[in-house]
N, C-alpha and C positions, 0 to 999 in steps of 0.2 A: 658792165662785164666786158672785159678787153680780149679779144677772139685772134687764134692764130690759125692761119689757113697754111697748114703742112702737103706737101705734092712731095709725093715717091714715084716712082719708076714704074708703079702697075698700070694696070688699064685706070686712065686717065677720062673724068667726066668734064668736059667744061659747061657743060649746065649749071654742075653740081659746083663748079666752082664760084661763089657769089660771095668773096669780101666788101667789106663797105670802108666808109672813109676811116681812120687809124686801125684797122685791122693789119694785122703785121706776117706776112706772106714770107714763108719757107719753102725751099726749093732742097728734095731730099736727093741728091747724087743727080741719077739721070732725067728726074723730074725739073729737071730745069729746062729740058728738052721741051716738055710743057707748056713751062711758060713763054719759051721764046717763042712756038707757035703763035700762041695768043697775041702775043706783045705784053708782058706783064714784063716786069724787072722786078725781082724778089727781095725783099731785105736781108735778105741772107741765106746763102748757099750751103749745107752741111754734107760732110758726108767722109768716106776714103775714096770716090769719084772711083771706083773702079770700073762701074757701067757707063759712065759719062763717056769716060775716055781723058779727060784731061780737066787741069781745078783750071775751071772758070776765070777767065777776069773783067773787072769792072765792075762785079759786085762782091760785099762783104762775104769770106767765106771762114769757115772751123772746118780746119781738115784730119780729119781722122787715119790712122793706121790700116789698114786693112785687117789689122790681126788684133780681133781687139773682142769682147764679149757683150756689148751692147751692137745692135742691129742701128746703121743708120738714122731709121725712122726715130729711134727710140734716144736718141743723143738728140735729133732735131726738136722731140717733144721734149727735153729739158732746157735747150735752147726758148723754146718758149713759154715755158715756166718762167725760168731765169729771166724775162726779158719783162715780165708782169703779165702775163696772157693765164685767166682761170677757164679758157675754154678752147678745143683745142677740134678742127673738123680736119681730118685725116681722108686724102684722096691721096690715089695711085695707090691704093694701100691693097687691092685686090686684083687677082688674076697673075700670070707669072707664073714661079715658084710658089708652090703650094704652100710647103713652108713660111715663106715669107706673111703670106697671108694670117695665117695662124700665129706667127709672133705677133703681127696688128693685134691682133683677137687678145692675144693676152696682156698686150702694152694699153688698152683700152681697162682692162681690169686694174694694172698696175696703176691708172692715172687715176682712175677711181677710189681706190685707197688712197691717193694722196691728195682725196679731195678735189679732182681737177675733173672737169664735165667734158667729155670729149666724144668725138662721133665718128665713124669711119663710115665713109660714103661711097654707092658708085652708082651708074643709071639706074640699076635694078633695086639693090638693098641698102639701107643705112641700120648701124649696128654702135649700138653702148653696152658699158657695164652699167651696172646696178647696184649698189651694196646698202642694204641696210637705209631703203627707202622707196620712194613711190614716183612711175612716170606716166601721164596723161594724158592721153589723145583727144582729139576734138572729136566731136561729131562726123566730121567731112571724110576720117579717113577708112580707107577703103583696101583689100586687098587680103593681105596675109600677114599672120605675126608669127614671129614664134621665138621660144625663152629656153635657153639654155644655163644647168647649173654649171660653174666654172671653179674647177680647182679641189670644191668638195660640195659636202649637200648643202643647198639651199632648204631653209625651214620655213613655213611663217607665208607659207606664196598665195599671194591673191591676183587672181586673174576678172575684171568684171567689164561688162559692157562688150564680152566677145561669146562668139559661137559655144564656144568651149570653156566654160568660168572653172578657176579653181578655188577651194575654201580651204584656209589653213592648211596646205599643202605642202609634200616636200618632194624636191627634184634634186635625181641623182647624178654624177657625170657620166654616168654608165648605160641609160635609158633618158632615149628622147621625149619625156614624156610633153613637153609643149610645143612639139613641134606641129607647125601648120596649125597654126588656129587662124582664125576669122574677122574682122571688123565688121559690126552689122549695124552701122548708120546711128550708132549713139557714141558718146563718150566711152573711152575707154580707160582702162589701167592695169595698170599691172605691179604688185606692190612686193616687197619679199622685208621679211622683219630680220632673217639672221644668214649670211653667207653672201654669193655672188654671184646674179644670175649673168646671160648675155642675151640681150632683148637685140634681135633684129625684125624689120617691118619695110612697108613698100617706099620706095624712095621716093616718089611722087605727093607721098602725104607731108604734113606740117611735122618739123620737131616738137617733141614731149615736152610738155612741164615736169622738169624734176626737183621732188621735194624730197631732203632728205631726212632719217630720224634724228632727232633730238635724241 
């Protein structure tokens, strides 16, 4: 699985930032700002740099219009489509612009219908979609979960190995109904047969095993 580590302009985790060797590192606008803290050099810069301040140079960039209907982040996640990356960990993607947050939130669903396993991360929570399969915690994790329906109803929801279990369940966009559930020292999941949830959980635990339906 070939992994693209995307950095935006929000509150920036560098814990949370952990590419390994050939993982392919994007720098969305002013998250480049990010990396040059660090010292990272990014493979490529994306964006219309309106929060930067000025297009970069010395590294690869796609410069974008300002006026334009895709969001930054969401050009940089096809950027790494296009580049061969099936997996996609989204930092700087929260805090700011509330708004901004919330297109994350829906470019996370958008990546999931297109098949692409992606994660938006920051110290506190990490956050995927769901569509039409099942994600699996270990033992070890700890804290809070909670699932939200996305777009329309989720049917088919199985919740097990937490506080709160759901059986063939359907969640609306309209009522929270899974929010703040529990990890209680076993395996977990959380499965849904028809729609699209958005599973967020403690950022301190392990990523899910995601298995999708046949």
């Amino acid at each position: 699985m070939s992994c693209a580590w995307i950095v935006g302009a929000g509150d920036f985790s560098p814990t949370r930032f952990q590419p390994k060797s050939g993982d392919v590192v994007i720098a969305v606008d002013g998250g480049l700002r990010y990396l040059e803290q660090i010292g990272v050099k990014p493979d490529l810069a994306v964006g219309d740099f309106d929060s930067l301040g000025y297009v970069p140079q010395g590294v690869k960039v796609v410069r974008h219009s300002p006026i334009k209907d895709q969001t930054d982040m969401f050009l940089a996640a096809q950027e790494a489509i296009a580049s061969g990356c099936d997996e996609l960990m989204l930092l700087g993607a929260t805090g700011g612009r509330l708004a901004h947050t919330l297109a994350n939130l829906q470019l996370l669903s958008f990546l999931e219908e297109q098949g692409i396993s992606a994660f938006l991360t920051d110290d506190n929570l990490t956050a995927t979609a769901l569509q039409s399969g099942t994600l699996t915690f270990d033992e070890a994790s700890r804290g809070y979960l909670s699932v939200f329906a996305h777009g329309a109803n989720a049917t088919g929801v199985y919740l097990t190995g937490l506080k709160y279990p759901l059986v063939d369940a359907a969640l609306t966009p309209d009522f929270p109904l899974g929010v703040s559930n529990e990890f209680i020292g076993v395996p977990a999941s959380v499965t849904v047969q028809k729609g699209t949830v958005l599973v967020l959980w403690d950022s301190r635990n392990s990523k899910p095993k995601r298995e999708k339906k046949q």
